[in-house]
PDB file of N, CA, C and O in Angstrom:
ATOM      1  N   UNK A   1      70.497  18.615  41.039  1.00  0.00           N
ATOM      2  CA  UNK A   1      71.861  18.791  40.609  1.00  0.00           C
ATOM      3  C   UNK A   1      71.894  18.764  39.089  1.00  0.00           C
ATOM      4  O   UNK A   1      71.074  18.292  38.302  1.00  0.00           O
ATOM      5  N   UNK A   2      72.845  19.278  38.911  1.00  0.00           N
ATOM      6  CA  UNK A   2      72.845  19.636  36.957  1.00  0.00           C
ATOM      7  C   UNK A   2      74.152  18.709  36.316  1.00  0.00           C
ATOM      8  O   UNK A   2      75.222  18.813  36.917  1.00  0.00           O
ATOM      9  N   UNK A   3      74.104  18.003  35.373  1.00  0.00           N
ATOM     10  CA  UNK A   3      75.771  17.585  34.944  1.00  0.00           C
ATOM     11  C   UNK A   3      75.383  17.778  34.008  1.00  0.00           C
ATOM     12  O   UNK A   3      74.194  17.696  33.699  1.00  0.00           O
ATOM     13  N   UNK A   4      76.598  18.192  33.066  1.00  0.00           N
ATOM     14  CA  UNK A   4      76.949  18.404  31.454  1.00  0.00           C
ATOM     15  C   UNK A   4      77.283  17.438  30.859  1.00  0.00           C
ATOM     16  O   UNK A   4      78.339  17.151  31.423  1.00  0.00           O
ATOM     17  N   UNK A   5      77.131  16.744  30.128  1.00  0.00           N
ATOM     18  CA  UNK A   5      77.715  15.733  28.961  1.00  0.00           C
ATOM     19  C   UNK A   5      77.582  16.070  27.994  1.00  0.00           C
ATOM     20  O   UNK A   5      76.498  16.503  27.602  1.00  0.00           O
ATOM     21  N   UNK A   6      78.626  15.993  27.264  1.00  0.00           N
ATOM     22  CA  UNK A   6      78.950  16.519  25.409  1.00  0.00           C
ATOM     23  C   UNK A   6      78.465  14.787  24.637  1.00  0.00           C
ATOM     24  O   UNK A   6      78.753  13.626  24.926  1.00  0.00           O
ATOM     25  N   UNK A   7      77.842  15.263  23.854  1.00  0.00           N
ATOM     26  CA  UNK A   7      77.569  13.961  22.625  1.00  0.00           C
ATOM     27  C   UNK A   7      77.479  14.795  21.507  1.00  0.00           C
ATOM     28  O   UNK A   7      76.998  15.928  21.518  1.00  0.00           O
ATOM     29  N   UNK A   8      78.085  14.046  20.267  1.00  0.00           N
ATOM     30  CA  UNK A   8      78.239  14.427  18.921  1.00  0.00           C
ATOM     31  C   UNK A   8      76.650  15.031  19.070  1.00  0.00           C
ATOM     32  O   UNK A   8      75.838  15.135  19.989  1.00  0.00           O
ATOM     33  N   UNK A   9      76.696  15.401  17.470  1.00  0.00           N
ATOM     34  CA  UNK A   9      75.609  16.018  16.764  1.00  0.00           C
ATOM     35  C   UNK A   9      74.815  15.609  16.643  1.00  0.00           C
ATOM     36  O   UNK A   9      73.710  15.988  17.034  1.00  0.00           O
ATOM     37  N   UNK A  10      75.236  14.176  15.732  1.00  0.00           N
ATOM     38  CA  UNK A  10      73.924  13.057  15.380  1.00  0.00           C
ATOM     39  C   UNK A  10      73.353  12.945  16.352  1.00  0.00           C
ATOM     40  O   UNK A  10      72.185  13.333  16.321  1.00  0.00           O
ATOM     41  N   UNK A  11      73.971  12.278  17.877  1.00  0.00           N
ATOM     42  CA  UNK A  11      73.291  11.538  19.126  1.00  0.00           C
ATOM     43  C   UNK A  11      72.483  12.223  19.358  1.00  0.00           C
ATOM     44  O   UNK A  11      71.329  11.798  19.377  1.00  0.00           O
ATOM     45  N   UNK A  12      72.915  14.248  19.763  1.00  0.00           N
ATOM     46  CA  UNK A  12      72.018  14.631  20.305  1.00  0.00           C
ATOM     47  C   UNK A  12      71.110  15.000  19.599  1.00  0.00           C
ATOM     48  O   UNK A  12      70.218  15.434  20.328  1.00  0.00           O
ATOM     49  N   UNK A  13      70.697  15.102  17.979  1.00  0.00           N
ATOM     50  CA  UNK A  13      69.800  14.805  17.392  1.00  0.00           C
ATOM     51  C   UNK A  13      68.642  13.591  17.326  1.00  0.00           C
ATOM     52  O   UNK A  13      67.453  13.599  17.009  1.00  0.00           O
ATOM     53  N   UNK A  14      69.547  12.568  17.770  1.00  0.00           N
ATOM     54  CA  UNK A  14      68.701  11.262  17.670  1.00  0.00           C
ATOM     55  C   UNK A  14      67.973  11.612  19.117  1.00  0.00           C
ATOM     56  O   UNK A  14      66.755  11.564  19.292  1.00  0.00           O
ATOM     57  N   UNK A  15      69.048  12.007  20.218  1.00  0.00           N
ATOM     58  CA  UNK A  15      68.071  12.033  21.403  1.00  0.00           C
ATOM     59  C   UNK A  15      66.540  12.845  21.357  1.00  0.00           C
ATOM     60  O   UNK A  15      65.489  12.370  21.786  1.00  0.00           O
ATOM     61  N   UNK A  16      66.706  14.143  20.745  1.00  0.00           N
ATOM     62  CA  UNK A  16      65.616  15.295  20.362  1.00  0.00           C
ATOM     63  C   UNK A  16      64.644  14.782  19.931  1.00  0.00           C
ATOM     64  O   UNK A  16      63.588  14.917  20.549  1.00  0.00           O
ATOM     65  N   UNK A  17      64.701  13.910  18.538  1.00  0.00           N
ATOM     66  CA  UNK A  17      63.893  13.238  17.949  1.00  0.00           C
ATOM     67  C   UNK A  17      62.937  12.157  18.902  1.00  0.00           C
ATOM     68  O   UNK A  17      61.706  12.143  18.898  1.00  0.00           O
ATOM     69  N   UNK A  18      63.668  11.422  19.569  1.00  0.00           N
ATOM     70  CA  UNK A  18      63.167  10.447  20.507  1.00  0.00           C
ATOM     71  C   UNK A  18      62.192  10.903  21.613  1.00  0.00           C
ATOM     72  O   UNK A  18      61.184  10.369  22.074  1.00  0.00           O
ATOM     73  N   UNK A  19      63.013  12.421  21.973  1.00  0.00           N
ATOM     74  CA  UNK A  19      62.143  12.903  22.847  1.00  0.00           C
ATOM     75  C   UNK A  19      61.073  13.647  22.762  1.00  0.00           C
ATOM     76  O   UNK A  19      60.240  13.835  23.649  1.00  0.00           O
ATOM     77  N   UNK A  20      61.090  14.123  21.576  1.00  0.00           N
ATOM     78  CA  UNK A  20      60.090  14.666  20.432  1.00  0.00           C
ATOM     79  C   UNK A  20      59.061  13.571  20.289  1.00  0.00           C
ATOM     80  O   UNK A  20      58.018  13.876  20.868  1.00  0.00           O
ATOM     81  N   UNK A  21      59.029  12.407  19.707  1.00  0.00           N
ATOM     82  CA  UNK A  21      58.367  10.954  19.460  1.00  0.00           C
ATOM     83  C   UNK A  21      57.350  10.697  21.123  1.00  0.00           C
ATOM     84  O   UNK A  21      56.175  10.500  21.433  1.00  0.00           O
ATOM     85  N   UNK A  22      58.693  10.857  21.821  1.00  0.00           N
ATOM     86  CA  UNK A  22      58.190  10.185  23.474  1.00  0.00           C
ATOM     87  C   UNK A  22      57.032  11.133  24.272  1.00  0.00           C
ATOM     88  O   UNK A  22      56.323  10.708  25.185  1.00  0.00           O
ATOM     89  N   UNK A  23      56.995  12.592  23.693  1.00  0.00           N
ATOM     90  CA  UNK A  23      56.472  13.574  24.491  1.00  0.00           C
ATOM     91  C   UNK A  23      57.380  14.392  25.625  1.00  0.00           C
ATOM     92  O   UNK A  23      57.067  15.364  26.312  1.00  0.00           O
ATOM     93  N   UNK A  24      58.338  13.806  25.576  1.00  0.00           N
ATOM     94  CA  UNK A  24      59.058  13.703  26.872  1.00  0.00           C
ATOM     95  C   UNK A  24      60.354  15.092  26.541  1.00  0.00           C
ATOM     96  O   UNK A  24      60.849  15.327  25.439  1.00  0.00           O
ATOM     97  N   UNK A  25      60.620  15.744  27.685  1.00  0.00           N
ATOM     98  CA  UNK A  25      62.255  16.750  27.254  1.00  0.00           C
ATOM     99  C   UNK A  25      63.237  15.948  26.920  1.00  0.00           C
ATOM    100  O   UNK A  25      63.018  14.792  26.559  1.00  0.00           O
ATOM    101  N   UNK A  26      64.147  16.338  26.980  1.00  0.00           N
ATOM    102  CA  UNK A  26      65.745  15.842  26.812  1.00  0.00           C
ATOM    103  C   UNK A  26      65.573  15.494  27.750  1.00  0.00           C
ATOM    104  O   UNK A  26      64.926  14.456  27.890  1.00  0.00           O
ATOM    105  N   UNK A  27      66.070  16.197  28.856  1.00  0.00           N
ATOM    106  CA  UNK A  27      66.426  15.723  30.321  1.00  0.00           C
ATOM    107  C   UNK A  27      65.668  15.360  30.801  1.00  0.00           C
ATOM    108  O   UNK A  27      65.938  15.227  31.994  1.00  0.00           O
ATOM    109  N   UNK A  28      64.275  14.933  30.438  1.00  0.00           N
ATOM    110  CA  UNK A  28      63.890  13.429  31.579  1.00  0.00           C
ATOM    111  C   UNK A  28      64.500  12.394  30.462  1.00  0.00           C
ATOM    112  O   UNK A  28      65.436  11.853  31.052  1.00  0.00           O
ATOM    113  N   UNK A  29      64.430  11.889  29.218  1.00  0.00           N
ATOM    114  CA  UNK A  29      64.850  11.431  28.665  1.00  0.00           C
ATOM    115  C   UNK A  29      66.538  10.696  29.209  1.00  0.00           C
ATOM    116  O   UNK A  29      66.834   9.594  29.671  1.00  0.00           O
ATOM    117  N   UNK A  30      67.183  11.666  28.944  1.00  0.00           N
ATOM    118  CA  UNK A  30      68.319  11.126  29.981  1.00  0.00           C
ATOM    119  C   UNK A  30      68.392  11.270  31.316  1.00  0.00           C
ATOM    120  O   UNK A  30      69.350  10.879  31.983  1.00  0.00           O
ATOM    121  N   UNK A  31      67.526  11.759  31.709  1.00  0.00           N
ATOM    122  CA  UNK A  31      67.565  11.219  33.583  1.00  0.00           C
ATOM    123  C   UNK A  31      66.805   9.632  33.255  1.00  0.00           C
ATOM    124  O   UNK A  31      67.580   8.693  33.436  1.00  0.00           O
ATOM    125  N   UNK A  32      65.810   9.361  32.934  1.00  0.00           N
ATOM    126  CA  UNK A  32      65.416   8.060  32.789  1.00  0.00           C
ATOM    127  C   UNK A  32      66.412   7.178  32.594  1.00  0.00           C
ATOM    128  O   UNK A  32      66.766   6.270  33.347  1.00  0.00           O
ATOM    129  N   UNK A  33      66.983   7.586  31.215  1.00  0.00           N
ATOM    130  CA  UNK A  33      68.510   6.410  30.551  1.00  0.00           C
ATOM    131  C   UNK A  33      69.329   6.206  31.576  1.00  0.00           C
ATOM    132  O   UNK A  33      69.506   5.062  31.996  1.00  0.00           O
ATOM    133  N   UNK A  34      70.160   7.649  32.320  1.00  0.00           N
ATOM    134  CA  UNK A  34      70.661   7.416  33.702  1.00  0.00           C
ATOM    135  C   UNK A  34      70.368   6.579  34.773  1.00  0.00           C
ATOM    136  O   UNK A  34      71.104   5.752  35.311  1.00  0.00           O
ATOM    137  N   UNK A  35      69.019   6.930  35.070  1.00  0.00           N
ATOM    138  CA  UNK A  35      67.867   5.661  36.382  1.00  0.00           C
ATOM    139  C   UNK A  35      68.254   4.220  35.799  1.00  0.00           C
ATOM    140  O   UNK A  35      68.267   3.216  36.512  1.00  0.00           O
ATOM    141  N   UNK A  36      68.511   4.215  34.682  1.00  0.00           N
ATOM    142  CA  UNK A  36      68.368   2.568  34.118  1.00  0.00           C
ATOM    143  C   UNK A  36      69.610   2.261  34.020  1.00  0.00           C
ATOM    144  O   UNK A  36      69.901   1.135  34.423  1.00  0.00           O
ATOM    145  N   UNK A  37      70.316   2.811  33.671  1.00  0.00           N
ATOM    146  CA  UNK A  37      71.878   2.121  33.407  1.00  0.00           C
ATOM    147  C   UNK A  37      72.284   1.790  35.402  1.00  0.00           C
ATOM    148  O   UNK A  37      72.538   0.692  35.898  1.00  0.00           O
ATOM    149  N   UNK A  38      72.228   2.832  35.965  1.00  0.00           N
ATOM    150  CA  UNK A  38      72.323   2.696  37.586  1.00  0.00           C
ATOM    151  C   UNK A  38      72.285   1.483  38.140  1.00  0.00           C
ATOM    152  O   UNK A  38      73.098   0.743  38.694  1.00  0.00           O
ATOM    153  N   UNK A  39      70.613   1.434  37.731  1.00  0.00           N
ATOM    154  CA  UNK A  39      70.227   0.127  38.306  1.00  0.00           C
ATOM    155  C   UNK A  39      70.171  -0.910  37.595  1.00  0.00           C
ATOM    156  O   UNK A  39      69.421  -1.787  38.022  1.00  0.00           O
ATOM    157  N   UNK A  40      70.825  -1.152  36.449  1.00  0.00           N
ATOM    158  CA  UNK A  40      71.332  -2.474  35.697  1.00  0.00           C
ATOM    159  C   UNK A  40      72.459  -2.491  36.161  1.00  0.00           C
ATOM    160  O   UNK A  40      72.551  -3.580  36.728  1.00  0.00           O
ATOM    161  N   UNK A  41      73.603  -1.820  36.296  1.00  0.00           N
ATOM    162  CA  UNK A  41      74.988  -2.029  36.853  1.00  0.00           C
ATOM    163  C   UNK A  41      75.292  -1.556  37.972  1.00  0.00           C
ATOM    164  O   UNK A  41      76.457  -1.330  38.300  1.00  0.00           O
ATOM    165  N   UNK A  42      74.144  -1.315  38.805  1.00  0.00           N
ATOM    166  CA  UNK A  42      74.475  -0.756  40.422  1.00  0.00           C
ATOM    167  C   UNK A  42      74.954  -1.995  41.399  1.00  0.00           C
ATOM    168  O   UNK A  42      75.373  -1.859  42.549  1.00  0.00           O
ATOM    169  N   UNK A  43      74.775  -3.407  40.581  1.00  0.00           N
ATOM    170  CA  UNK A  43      74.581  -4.547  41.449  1.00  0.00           C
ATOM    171  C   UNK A  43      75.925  -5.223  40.321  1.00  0.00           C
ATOM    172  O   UNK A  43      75.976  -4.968  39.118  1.00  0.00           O
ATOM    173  N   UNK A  44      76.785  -5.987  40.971  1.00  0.00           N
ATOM    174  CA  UNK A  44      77.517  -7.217  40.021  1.00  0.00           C
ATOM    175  C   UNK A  44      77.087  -8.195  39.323  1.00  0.00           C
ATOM    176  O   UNK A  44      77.610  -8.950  38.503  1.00  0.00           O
ATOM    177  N   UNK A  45      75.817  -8.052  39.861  1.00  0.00           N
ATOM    178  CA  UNK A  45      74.989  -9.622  39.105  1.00  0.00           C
ATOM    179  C   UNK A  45      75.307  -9.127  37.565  1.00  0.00           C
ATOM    180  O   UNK A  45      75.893  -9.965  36.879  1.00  0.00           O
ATOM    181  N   UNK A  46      75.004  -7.912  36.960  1.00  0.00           N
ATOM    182  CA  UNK A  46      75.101  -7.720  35.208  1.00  0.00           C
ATOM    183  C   UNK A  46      76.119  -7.892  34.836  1.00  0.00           C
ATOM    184  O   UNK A  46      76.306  -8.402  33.731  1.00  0.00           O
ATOM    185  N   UNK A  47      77.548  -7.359  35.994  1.00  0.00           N
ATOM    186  CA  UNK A  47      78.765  -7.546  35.019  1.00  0.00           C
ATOM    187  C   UNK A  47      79.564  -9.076  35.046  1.00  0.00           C
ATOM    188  O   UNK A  47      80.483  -9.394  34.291  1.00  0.00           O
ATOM    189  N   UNK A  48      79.003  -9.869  36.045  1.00  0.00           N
ATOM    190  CA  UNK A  48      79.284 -11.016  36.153  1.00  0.00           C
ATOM    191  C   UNK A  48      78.380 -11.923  35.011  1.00  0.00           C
ATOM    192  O   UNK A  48      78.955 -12.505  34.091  1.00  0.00           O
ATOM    193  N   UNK A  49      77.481 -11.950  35.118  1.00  0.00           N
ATOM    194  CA  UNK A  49      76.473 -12.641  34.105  1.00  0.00           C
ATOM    195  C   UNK A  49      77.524 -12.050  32.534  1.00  0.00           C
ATOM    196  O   UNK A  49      77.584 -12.958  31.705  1.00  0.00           O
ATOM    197  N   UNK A  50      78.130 -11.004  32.179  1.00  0.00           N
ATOM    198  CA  UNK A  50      78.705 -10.662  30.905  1.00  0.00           C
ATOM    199  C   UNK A  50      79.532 -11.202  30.847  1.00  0.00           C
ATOM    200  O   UNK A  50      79.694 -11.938  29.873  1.00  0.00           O
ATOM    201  N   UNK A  51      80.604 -11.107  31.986  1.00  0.00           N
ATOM    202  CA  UNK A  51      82.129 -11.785  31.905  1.00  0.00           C
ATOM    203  C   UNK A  51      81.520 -13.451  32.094  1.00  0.00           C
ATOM    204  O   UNK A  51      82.379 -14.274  31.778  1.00  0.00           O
ATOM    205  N   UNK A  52      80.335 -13.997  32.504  1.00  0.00           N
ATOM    206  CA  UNK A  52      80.787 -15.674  32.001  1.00  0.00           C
ATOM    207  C   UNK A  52      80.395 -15.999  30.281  1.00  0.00           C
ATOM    208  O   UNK A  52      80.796 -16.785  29.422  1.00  0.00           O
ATOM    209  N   UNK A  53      79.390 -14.912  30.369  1.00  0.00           N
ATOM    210  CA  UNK A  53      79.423 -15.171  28.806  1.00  0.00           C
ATOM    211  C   UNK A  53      80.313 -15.146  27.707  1.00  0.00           C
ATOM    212  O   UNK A  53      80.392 -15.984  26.809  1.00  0.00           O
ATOM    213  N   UNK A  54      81.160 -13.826  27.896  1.00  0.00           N
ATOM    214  CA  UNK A  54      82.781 -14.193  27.023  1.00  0.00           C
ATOM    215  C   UNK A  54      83.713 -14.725  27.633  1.00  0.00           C
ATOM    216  O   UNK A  54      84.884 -14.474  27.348  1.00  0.00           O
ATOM    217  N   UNK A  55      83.221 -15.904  28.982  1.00  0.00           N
ATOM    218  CA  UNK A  55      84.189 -16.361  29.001  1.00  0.00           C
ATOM    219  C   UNK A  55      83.977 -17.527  28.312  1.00  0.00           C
ATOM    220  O   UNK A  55      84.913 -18.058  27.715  1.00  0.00           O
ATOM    221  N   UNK A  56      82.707 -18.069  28.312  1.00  0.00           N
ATOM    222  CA  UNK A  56      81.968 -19.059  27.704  1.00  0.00           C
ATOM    223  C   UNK A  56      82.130 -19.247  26.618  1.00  0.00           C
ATOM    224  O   UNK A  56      82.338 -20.399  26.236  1.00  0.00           O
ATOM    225  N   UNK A  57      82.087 -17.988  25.564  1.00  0.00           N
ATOM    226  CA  UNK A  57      82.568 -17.857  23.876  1.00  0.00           C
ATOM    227  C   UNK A  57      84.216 -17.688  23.504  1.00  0.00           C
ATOM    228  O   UNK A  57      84.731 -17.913  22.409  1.00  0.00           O
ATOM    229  N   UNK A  58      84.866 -17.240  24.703  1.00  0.00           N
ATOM    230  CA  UNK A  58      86.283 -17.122  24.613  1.00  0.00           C
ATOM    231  C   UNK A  58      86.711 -17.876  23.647  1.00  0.00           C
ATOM    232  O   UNK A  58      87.470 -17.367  22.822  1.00  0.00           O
ATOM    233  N   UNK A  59      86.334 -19.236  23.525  1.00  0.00           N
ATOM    234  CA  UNK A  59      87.164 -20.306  23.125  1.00  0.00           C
ATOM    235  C   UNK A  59      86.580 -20.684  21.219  1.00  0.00           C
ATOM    236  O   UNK A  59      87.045 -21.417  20.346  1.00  0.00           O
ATOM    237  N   UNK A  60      85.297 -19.676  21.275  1.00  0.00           N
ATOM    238  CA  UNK A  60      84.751 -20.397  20.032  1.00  0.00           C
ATOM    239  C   UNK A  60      85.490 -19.562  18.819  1.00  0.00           C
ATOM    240  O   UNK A  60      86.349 -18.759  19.183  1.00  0.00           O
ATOM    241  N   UNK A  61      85.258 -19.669  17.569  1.00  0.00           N
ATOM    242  CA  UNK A  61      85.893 -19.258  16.674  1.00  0.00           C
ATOM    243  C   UNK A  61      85.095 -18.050  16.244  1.00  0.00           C
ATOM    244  O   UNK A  61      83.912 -17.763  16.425  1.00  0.00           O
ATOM    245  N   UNK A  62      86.137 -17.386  15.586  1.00  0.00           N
ATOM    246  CA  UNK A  62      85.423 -15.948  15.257  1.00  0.00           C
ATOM    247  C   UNK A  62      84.385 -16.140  14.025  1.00  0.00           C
ATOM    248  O   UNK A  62      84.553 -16.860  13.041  1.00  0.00           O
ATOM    249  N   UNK A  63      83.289 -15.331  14.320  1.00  0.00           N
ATOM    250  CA  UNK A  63      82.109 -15.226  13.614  1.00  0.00           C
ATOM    251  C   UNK A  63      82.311 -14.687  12.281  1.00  0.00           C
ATOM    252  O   UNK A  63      81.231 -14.362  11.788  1.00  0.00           O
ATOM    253  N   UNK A  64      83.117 -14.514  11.663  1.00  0.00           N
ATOM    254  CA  UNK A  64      83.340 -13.967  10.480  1.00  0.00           C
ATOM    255  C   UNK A  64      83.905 -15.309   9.663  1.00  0.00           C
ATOM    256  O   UNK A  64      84.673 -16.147  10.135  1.00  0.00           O
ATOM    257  N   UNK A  65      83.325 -15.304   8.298  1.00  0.00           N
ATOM    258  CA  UNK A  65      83.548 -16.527   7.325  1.00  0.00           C
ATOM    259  C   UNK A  65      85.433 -16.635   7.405  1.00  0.00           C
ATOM    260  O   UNK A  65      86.447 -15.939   7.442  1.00  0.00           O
ATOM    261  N   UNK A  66      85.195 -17.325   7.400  1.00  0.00           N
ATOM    262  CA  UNK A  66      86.906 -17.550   6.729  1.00  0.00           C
ATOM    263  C   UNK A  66      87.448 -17.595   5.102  1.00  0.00           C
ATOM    264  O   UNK A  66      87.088 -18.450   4.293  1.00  0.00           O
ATOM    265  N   UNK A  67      88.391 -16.480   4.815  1.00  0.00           N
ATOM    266  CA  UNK A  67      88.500 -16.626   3.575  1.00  0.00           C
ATOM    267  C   UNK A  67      89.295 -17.721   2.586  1.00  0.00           C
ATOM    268  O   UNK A  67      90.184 -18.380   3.126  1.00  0.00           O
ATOM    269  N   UNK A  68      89.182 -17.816   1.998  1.00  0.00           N
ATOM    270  CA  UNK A  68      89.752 -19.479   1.133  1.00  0.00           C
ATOM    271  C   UNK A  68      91.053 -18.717   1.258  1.00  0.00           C
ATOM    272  O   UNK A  68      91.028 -17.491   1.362  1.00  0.00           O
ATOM    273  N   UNK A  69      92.484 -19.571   1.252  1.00  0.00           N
ATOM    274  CA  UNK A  69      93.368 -19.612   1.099  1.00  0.00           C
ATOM    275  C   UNK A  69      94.414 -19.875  -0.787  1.00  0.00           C
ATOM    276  O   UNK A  69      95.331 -20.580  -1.208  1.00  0.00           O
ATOM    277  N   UNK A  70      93.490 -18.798  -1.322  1.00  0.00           N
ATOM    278  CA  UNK A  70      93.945 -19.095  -2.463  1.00  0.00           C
ATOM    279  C   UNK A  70      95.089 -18.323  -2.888  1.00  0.00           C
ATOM    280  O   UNK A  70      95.103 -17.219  -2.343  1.00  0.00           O
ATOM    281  N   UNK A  71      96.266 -18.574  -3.851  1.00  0.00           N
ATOM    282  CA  UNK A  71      97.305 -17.966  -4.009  1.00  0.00           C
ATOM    283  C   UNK A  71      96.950 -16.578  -5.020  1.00  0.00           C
ATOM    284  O   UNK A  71      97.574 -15.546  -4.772  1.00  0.00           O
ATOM    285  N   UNK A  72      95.826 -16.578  -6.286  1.00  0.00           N
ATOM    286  CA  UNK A  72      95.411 -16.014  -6.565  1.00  0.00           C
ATOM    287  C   UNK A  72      94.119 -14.879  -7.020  1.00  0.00           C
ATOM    288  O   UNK A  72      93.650 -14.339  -8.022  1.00  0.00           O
ATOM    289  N   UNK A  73      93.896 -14.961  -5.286  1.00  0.00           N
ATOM    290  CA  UNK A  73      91.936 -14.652  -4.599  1.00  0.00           C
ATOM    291  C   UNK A  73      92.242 -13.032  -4.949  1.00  0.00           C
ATOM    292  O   UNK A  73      91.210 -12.401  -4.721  1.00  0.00           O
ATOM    293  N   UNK A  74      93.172 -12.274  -5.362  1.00  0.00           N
ATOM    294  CA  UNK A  74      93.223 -10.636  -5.548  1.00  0.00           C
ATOM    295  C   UNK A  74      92.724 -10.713  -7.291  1.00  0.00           C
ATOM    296  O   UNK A  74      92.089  -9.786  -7.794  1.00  0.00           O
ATOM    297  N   UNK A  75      93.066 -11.776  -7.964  1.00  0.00           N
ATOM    298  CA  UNK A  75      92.940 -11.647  -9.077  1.00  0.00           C
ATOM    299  C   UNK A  75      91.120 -11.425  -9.505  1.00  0.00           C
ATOM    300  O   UNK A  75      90.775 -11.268 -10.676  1.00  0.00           O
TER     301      UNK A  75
END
């Protein structure tokens, strides 16, 4: 069976390159990526194992510094 998927320019450049590097065509290239995503999320165990993890971090504070509260920090 054949499916079409559109990806920007870059991607499908980066894919060429990769598959160029790998020996490999495009399309085993993404039939492989396909085989793997399948069977990482063919089962709930992956999307459950994700959702306890943000549920786990839900609560922590965001990873980005906090900026000082100064009245004149533009200056």
């Amino acid at each position: 069976m054949a499916i079409g998927v559109r990806v920007e320019p870059e991607l499908e450049h980066q894919l060429d390159q990769l598959a160029l590097s790998m020996g490999k065509s495009r399309s085993a290239c993404v039939r492989e990526a396909i085989a793997h995503y399948v069977q990482r999320f063919s089962n709930n165990d992956e999307a459950q194992r994700q959702s306890a993890l943000i549920a786990e971090h839900s609560g922590t504070p965001n990873w980005s510094e906090q900026l000082p509260d100064w009245p004149d920090w533009t200056v």
